[in-house]
Structures are given as structure tokens and as C-alpha cells.
C-alpha positions as CSV (number, residue, x, y, z in Angstrom):
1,X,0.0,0.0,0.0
2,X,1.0,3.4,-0.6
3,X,0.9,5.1,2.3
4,X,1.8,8.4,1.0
5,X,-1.2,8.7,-1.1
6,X,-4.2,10.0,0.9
7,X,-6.5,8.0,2.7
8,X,-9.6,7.9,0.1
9,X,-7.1,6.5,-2.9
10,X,-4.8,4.3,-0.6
11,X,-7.5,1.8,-1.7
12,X,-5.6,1.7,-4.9
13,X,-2.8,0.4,-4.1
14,X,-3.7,-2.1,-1.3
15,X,-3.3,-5.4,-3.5
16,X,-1.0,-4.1,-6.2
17,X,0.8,-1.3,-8.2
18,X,-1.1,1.5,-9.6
19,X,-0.8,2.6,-13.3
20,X,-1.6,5.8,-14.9
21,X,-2.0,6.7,-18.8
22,X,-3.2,9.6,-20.3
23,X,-5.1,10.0,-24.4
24,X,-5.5,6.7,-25.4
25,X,-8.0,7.6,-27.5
26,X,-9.3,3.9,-28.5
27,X,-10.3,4.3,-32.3
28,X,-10.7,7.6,-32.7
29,X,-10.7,8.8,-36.7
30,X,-8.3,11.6,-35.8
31,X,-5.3,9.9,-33.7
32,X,-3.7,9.2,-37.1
33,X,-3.4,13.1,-37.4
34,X,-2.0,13.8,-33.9
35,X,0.7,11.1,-34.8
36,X,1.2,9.4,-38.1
37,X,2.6,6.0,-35.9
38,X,-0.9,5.8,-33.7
39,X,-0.8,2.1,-32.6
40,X,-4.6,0.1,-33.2
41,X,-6.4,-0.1,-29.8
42,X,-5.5,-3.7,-29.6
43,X,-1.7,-3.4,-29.8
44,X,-2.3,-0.2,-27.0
45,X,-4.0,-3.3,-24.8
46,X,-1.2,-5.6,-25.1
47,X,1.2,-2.9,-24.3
48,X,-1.1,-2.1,-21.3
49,X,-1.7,-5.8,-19.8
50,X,2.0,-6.2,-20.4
51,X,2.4,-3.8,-17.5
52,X,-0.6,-4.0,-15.3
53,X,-1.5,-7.2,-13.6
54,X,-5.1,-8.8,-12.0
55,X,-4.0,-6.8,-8.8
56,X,-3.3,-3.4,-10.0
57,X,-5.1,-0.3,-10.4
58,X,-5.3,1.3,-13.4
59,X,-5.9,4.7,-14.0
60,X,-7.0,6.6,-17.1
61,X,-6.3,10.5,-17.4
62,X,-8.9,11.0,-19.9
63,X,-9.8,10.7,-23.5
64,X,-10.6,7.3,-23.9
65,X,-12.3,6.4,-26.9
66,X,-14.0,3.8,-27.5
67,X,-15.3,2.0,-24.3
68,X,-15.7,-1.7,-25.5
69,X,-11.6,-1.7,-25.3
70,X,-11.8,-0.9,-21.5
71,X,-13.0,-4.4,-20.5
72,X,-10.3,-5.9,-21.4
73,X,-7.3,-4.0,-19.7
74,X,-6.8,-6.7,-16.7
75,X,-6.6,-4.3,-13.7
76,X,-8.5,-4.8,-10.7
77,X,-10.0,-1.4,-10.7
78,X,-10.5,1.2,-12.9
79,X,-10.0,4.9,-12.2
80,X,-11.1,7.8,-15.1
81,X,-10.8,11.1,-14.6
82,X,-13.1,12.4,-17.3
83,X,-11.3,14.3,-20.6
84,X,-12.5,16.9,-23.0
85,X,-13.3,14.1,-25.1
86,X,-15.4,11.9,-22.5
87,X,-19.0,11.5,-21.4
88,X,-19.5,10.1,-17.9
89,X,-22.6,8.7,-19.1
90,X,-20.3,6.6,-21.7
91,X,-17.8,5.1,-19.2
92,X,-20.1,4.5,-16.3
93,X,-19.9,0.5,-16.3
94,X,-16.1,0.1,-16.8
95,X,-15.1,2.4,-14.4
96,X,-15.1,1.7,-10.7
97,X,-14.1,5.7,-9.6
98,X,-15.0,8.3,-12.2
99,X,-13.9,12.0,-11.6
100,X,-14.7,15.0,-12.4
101,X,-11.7,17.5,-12.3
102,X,-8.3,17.4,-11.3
103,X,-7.1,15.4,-8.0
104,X,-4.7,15.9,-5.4
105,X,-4.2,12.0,-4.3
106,X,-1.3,13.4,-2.2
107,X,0.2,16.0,-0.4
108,X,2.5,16.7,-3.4
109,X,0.6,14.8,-6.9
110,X,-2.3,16.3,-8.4
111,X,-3.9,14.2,-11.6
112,X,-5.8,16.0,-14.0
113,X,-6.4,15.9,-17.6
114,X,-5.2,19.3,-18.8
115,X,-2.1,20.3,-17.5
116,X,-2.4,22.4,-14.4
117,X,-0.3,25.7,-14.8
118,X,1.1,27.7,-11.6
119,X,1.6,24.8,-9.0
120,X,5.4,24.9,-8.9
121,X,5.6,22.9,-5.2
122,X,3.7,19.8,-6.4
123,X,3.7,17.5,-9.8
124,X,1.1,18.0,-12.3
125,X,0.9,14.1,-13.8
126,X,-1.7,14.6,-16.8
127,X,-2.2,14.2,-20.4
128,X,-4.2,16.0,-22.8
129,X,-1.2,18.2,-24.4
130,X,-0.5,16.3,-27.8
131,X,2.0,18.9,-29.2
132,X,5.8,18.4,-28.2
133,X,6.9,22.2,-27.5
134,X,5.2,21.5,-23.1
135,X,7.9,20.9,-20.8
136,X,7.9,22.0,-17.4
137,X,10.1,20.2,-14.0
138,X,6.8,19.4,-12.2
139,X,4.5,18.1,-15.1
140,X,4.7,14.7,-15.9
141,X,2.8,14.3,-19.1
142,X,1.4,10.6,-19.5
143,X,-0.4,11.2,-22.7
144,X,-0.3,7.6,-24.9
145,X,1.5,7.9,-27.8
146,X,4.4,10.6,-25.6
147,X,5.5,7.6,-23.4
148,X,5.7,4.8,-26.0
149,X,1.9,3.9,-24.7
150,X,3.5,2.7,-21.5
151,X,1.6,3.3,-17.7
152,X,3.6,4.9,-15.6
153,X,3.7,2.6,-12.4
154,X,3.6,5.3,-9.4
155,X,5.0,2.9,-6.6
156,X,8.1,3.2,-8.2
């Protein structure tokens, strides 16, 4: 268990690692425009359940895509915090947690889709900025097709 993390998300960790990805935007017509390599939704699963195990928690920044993917990431539970491209309404049965807004899950991490501008003593992990000119030292941006459609395991 992380005991960093505060009490109403140290659920997440209790029986495994949590995971965290950003954009994965499962079939959407445009990814092919954001970046000519855009993996197919399948090969994003594989590299997914690759990582995260029966155990783990898996969360999903926002922009999902097509929900018939989600049931077949392997994680234990299912964490969205809703994108500029999601419908709560659309998500509700593969999700266990569904959010709003950004979230602090720690003295110091705040999770949001959108980056999160003039927080400088905590990291912003987040998606949603598919150009390559953001960089900042606390933003971690987790968006898919950035980090080789890898989760970031936050235990480590």
C-alpha cells in the first residue's frame, strides 16, 4: 500500500501497483493526425496488460475512446478522470471511480487531464497536451503515444 497517497485513494494500491495513462484515445478517426505511428487499440491493450497485472489499479487520465476496449485491460479497478473528449454517461460500467476534475491523491501529486499551470511545489501528472513544445520540471505528461503507450507505475 502506498501510504503516501491519501486516505480515500490508498484503496488503490492495497493489492498491487497503480498505473496511470493519459489519451489513449481507443479508435478515434483523428489519432492518425496527432501522430502518423498511432498504434490500433489492440496493440495499446497488449502494451497495457504487459504492464498492469489482476492486482493493480489502473488509471486513465482522460480521452478514452471507445469503451468496448476498456474491459479488457486486466486491472482490478478502474480509475477515469473524465477528458475533454469523455462522457461520464459513456464510461459508467467500466469504471469503478470516475472524476470530475483534477485530484490531489497526495500531499504533493495532483492528476488531471489538462495540465495544471502555476503549482510549482507539487507534480502535475496529466495528459491531454498532444503537441511536443510543453515541458515543465513538475509536469509529468502521460499522454499515450508521448511515453511509447506505456503506464507509468507510481510505486516506483
Amino acid at each position: 500500500m502506498i501510504q503516501t497517497l491519501y486516505k480515500p485513494f490508498q484503496h488503490w494500491s492495497e493489492n498491487g501497483s497503480v498505473y496511470i495513462l493519459s489519451d489513449l484515445h481507443f479508435a478515434d478517426a483523428d489519432c492518425k493526425l496527432m501522430d502518423s505511428n498511432w498504434i490500433e487499440p489492440e496493440e495499446q491493450i497488449k502494451i497495457i496488460n504487459d504492464m498492469v497485472m489482476k492486482n493493480d489499479t489502473f488509471v486513465c487520465l482522460g480521452d478514452v475512446g471507445d469503451a468496448k476496449y476498456l474491459s479488457e485491460i486486466k486491472a482490478r479497478k478502474k480509475i477515469l478522470l473524465l477528458g475533454n473528449h469523455d462522457s461520464r454517461g459513456a464510461y459508467r460500467d467500466y469504471f469503478e471511480e470516475i472524476y470530475t476534475g483534477p485530484l490531489f491523491i497526495a500531499d504533493k501529486i495532483l492528476l488531471s487531464h489538462e495540465p495544471v499551470y502555476g503549482l510549482p511545489w507539487c507534480l502535475n501528472i496529466h495528459g491531454h497536451d498532444h503537441s511536443n513544445w510543453f515541458s515543465a520540471e513538475n509536469h509529468l505528461n502521460v499522454r499515450a503515444e508521448h511515453i511509447d503507450y506505456c503506464p507509468v507505475n507510481v510505486n516506483r
